[in-house]
C-alpha positions in Angstrom: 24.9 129.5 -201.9 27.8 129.4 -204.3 30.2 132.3 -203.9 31.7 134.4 -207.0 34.0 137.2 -207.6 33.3 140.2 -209.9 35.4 142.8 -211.1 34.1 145.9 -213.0 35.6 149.0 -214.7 33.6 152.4 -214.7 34.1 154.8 -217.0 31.2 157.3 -216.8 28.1 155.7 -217.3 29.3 152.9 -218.9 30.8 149.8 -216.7 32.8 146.7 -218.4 32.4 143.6 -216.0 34.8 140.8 -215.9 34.1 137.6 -215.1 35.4 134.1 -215.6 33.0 133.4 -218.8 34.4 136.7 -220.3 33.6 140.7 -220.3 30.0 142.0 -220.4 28.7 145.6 -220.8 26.5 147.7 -219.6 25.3 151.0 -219.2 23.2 153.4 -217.0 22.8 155.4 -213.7 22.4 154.7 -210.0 19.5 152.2 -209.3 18.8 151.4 -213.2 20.9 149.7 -215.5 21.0 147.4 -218.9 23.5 145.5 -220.4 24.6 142.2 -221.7 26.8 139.5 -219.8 29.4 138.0 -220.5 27.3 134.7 -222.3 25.5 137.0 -224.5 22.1 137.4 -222.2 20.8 140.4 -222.1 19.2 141.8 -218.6 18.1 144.6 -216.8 19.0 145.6 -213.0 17.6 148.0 -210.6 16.8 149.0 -207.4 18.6 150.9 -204.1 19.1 150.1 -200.5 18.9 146.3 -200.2 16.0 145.9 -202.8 17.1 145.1 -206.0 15.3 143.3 -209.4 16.8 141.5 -212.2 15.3 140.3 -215.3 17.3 138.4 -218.0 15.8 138.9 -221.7 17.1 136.7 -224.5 20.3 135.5 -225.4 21.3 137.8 -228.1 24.4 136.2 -229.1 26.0 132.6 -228.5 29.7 131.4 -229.9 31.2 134.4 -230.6 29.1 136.1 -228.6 31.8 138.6 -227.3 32.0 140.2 -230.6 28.5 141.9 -230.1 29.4 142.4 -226.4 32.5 144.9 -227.3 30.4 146.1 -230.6 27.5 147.1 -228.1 30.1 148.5 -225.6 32.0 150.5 -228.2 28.4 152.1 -229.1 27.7 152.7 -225.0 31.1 154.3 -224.9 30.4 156.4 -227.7 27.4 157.3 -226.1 29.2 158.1 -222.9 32.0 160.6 -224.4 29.5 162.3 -225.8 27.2 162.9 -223.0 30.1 164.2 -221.4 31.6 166.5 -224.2 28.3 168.1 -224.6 28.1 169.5 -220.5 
């Protein structure tokens, strides 16, 4: 089992993960969330206490693809502000 370090960033709803391939993005609440890694897959991830699911869709971008990763995370943190300007 190979071993692997991750760093993450919250702010609100939205969470920027680092890893060694680059930052991925992705947004949700407790026990739900989508996003797209940091190679451009994107994937969905749930579950609570010890059971968990993960399902990788398509890769939606290749070279380059961290472009669309911070254009999708400007749009999620957009999203976020105003969620939280409008409590």
């Amino acid at each position: 089992m190979p071993f692997y370090l991750r760093k993450s960033f919250r702010l609100g709803p939205l969470r920027l993960n680092l890893s060694k391939r680059g930052v991925g993005v992705s947004g949700g609440v407790t026990g739900a969330r989508i996003g797209i890694d940091a190679t451009g897959r994107e994937y969905v991830h749930a579950g609570r206490r010890g059971l968990y699911y993960r399902a990788f869709g398509p890769r939606v971008a290749t070279n380059g693809g961290t472009l669309l990763v911070w254009i999708v995370g400007a749009a999620l943190a957009a999203l976020a502000v105003l969620s939280l300007l409008t409590r």
